[in-house]
Every structure is written in structure tokens, then in C-alpha cells.
ZAROVEX-999869 format. One record per residue (C-alpha): residue number from 1; residue in three letters; x, y, z. Coordinates in nm, 2 decimals. Example, Ala and Ser with C-alpha at 12.3 -4.5 7.8 and 13.67 -1.06 7.14 Angstrom:
% ZAROVEX-999869
i;aa;px;py;pz
1;ALA;1.23;-0.45;0.78 .
2;SER;1.37;-0.11;0.71 .
***
This chain:
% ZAROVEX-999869
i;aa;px;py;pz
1;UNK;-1.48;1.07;-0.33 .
2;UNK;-1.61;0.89;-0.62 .
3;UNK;-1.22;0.80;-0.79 .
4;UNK;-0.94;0.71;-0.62 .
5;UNK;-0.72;0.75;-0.94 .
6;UNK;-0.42;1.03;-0.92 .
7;UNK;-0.55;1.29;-1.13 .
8;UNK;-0.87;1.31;-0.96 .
9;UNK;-0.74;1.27;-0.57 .
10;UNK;-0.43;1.55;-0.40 .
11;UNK;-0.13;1.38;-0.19 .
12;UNK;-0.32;1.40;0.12 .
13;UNK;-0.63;1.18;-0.01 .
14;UNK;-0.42;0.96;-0.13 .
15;UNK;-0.25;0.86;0.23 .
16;UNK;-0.59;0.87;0.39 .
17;UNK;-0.66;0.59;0.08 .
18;UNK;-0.36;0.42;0.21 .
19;UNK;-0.43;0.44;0.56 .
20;UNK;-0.78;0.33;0.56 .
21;UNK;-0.69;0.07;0.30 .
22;UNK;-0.44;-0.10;0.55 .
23;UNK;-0.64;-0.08;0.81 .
24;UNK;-0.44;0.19;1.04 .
25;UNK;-0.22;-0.14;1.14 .
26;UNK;0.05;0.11;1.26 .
27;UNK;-0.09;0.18;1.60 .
28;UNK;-0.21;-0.18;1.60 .
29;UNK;0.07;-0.39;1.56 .
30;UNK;0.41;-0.35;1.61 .
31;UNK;0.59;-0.37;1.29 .
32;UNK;0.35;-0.52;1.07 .
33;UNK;0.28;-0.23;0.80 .
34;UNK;0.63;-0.11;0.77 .
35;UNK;0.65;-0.26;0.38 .
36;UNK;0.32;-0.20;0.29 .
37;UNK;0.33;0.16;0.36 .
38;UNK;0.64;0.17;0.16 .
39;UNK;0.48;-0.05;-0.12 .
40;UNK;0.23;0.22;-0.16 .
41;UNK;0.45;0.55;-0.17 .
42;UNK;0.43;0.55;-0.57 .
43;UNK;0.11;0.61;-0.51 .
44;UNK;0.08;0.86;-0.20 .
45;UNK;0.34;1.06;-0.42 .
46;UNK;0.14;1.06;-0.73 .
47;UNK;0.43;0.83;-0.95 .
48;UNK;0.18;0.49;-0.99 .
49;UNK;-0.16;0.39;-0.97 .
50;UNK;-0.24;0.15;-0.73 .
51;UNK;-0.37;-0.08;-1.00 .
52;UNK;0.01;-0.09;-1.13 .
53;UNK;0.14;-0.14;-0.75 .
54;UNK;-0.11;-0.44;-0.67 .
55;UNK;-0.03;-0.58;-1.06 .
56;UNK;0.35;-0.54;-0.99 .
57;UNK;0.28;-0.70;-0.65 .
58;UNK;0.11;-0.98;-0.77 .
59;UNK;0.33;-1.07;-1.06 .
60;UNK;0.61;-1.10;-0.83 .
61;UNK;0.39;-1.35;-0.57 .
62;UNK;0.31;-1.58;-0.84 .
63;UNK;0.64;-1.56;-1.00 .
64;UNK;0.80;-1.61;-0.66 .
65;UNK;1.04;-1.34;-0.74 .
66;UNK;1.11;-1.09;-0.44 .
67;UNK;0.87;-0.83;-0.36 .
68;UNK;0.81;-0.61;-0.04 .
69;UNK;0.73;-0.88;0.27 .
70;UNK;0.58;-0.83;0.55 .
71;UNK;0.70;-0.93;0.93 .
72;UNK;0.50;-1.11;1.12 .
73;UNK;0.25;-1.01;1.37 .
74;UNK;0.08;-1.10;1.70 .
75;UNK;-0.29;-0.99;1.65 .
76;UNK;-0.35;-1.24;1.37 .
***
């Protein structure tokens, strides 16, 4: 896959972005990706980019406004 933009990816290569992106932390970690999978379902469903997710994301870090968060977890 040489893109990962929407028009050139379907739904399913889009979560296998996703997943491999995050590191498959659902199986490794109890409750650690449960926000970042959500952050990303723009995406997965073909609504955002994920340069507009990470921009959005970003934005609301340095801002300090709220943004998706992220529990914490034991294998770190």
C-alpha cells in the first residue's frame, strides 16, 4: 500500500492502519486503547483523514482544551 489516504484505501485497510498504528495494545493492555480506537473511527469510517485527527488532536494538547485521554497502563 503505497497511500494511506481514504480514497485510495477500503474500510478494512483502514482498521488494519489503525491497528498496526497502535500497536495492537488491545490484547496487550487492559484498557489502554479504548480512546484511541475511538479517536480514529473518522478515519476507519472514511469521514477524516488522519492528518485532520492528529491536527485536531494536537491543537487541543497544546491548547489544553479536552481531547480524547487515555487511562493509564501497566506495561509502560
Amino acid at each position: 500500500m503505497s497511500s494511506i489516504l481514504i480514497k485510495d484505501t477500503t474500510r478494512k485497510e483502514r482498521e488494519q492502519i489503525v491497528e498496526e498504528s497502535l500497536g495492537g495494545m488491545d490484547a496487550a493492555c487492559d484498557g489502554c486503547s479504548a480512546g484511541l480506537y475511538d479517536m480514529y473511527q473518522d478515519y476507519i469510517d472514511g469521514r477524516r483523514e488522519l492528518r485532520e485527527i492528529n491536527e485536531e488532536y494536537r491543537a487541543r494538547y497544546v491548547s489544553g482544551r479536552e481531547g480524547p485521554s487515555r487511562s493509564s497502563c501497566m506495561m509502560m
